[in-house]
C-alpha positions as CSV (number, residue, x, y, z in Angstrom):
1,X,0.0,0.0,0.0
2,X,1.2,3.9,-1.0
3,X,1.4,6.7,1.3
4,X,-0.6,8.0,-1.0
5,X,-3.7,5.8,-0.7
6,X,-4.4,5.4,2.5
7,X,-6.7,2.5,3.9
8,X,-9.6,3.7,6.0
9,X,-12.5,1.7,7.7
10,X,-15.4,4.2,7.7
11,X,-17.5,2.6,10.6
12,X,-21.3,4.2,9.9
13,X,-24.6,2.8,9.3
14,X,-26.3,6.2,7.6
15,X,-25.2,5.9,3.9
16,X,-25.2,9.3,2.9
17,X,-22.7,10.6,5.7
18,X,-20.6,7.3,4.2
19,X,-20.2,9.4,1.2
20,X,-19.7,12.6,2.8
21,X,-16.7,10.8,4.2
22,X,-15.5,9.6,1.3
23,X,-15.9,12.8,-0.4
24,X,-13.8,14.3,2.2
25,X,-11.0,11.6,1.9
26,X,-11.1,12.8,-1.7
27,X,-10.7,16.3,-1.4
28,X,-8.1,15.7,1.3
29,X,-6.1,12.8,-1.1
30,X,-6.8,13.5,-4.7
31,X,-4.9,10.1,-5.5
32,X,-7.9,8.7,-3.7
33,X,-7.7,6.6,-0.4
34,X,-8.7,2.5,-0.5
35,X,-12.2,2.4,1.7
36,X,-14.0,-0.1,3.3
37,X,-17.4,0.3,5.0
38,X,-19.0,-1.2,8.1
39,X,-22.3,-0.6,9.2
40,X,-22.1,-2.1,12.8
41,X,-19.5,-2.4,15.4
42,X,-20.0,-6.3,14.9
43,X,-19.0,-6.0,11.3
44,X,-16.5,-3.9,12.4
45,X,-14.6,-6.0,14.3
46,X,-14.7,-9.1,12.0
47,X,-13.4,-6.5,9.3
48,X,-10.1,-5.3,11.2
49,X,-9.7,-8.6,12.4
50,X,-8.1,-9.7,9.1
51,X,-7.5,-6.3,7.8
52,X,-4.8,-3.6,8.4
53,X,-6.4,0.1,8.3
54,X,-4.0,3.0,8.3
55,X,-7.3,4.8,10.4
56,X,-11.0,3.9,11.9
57,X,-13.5,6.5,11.2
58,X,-16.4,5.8,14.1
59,X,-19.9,7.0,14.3
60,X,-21.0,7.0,18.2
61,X,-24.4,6.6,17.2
62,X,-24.4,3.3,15.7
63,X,-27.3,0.0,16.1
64,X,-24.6,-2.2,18.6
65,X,-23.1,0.5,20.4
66,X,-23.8,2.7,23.5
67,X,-22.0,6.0,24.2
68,X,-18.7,5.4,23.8
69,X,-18.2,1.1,24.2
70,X,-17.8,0.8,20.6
71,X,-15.0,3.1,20.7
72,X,-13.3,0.8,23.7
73,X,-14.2,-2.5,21.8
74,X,-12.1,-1.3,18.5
75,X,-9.4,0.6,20.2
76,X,-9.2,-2.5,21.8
77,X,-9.0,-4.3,18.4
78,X,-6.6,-1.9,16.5
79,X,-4.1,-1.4,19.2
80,X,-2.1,1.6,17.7
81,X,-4.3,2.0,14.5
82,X,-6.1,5.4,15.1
83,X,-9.2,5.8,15.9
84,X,-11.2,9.1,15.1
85,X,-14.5,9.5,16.4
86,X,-17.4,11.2,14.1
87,X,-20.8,12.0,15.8
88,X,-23.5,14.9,16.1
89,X,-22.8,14.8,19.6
90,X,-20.9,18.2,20.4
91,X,-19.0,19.7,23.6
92,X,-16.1,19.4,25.6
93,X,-17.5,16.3,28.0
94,X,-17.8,14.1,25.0
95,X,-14.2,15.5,23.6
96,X,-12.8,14.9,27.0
97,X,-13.9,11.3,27.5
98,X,-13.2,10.1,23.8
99,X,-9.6,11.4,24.2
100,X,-9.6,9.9,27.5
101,X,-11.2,6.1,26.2
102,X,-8.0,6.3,23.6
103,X,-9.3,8.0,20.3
104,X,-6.9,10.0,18.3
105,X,-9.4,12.5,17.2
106,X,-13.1,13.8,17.7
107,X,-14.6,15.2,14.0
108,X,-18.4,16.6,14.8
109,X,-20.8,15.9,12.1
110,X,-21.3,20.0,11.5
111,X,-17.4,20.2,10.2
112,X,-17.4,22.1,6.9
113,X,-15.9,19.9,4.5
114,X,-13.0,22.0,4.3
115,X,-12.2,21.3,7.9
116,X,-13.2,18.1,7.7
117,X,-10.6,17.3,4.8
118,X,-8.1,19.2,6.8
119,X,-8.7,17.3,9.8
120,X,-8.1,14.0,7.8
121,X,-4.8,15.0,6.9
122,X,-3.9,15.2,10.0
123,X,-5.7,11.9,11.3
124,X,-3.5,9.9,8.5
125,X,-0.8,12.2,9.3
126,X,-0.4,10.7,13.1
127,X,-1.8,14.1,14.0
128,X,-4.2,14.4,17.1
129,X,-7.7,16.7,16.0
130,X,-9.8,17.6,18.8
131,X,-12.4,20.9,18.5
132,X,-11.8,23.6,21.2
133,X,-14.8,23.8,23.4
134,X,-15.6,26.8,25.8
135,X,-17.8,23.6,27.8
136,X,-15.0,21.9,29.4
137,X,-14.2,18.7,29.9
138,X,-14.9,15.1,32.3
139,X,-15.9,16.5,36.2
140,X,-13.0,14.6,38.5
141,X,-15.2,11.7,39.3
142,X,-15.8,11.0,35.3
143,X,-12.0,11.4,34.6
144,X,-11.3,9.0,37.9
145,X,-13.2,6.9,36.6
146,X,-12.2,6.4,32.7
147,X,-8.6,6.9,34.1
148,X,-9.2,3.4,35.8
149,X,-11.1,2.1,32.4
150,X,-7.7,3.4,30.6
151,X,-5.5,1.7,32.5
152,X,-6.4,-1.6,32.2
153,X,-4.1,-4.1,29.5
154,X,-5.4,-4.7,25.8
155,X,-6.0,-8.6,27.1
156,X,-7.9,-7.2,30.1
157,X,-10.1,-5.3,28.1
158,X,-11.0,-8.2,25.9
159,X,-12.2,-9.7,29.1
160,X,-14.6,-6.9,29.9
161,X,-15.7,-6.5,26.2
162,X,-16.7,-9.6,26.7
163,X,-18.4,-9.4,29.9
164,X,-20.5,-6.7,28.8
165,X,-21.4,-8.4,25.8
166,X,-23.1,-11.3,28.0
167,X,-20.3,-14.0,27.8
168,X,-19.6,-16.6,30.1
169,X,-16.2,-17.6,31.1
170,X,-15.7,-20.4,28.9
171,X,-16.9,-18.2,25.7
172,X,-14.6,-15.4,26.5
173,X,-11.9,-18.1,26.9
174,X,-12.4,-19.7,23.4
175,X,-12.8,-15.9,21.6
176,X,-9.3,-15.4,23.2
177,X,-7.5,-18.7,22.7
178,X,-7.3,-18.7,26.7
179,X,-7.5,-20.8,29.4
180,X,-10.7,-20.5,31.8
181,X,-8.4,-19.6,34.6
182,X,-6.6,-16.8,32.8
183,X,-10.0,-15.3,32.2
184,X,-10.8,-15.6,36.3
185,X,-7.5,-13.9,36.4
186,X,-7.7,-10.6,34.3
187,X,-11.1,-10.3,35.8
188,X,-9.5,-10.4,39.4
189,X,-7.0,-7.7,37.7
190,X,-9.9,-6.1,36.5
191,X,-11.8,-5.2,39.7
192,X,-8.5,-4.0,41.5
193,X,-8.0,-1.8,39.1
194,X,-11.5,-0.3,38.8
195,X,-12.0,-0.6,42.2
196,X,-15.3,-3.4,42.0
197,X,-15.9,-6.0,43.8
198,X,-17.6,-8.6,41.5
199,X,-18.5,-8.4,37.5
200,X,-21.5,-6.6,38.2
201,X,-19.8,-3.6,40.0
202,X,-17.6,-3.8,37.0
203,X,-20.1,-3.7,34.4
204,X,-21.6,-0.6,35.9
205,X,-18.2,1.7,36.6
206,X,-17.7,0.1,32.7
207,X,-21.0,1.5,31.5
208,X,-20.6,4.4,33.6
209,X,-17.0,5.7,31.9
210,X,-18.3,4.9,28.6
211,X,-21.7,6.5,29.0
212,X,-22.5,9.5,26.1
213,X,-24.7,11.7,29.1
């Protein structure tokens, strides 16, 4: 793959702002850029899991995700592969705790599409693009909280992905190739670092950090 065609995973289930995406990546790369859409985070995730993107484009408001737990399943996923975040949700809480949850970048759906191609750039440039917001940003017990969310390990966050998606033990051992025990481990890792006492405690300060309110 060129530098100058850049792979992007454009992660949105309205069609039309699809386009307006890849309109933008057009402007913004006239040698064009190699897309791929995905209309869920589930499609998502099977996409990257055999697939190298050079950047994730995310809509917050998509059918499989809530607030911002899409955004910690494939940051999860991608490692180092940026993430940008594109919603219609605006102001400096929302900035704050997408930044915090590991995205590179936060592009609001009212971006002209001149800042919008500009902010691209940057995105496939390693850049960071975040909007300045007169709103501020996470109150201390919101930032305490995603702090402790953040600082969990990739495989650690695999486990709570998959708590939160339902999964026993055993299933989250076979999606990860792990033992049952392992699992019992990075959960015991898991509520000393977020400070919970069983999975439901952790589920909650989970859904609390990656709650869009």
């Amino acid at each position: 793959m060129t530098p100058s065609r850049p792979a992007v995973l454009i992660v949105d289930d309205h069609p039309l702002f699809r386009d307006a995406l890849k309109a933008a990546l057009q402007k913004a790369f006239p040698d064009g850029a190699d897309t791929a859409e995905a209309a869920s985070i589930t499609a998502a995730m099977n996409t990257v899991s055999d697939t190298r993107y050079d950047l994730l484009l995310l809509d917050l408001n998509i059918p499989d995700a809530t607030g911002f737990d899409g955004l910690v399943k494939l940051k999860t996923a991608v490692g180092d592969t940026p993430v940008y975040v594109v919603s219609a949700t605006e102001g400096g809480e929302a900035y704050a705790r997408a930044q915090s949850l590991g995205a590179s970048g936060y592009l609001p759906k009212s971006l002209s599409s001149e800042d919008l191609s500009a902010a691209l750039v940057t995105a496939l440039d390693g850049g960071t693009w975040f909007p300045v917001s007169e709103g501020g940003g996470l109150d201390a017990e919101s930032e305490a909280v995603t702090a402790r969310l953040a600082s969990l390990t990739p495989a650690q966050r695999r486990v709570l992905n998959g708590l939160s998606d339902g999964l026993l033990n055993k299933q989250i051992a076979y999606e990860m190739g792990i033992s049952e025990a392992t699992v019992k481990a990075h959960m015991t890792a898991i509520f000393r670092k977020l400070g919970a006492n069983n999975r439901t405690q952790a589920l909650l300060i989970f859904k609390e950090a990656t709650s869009a309110d």
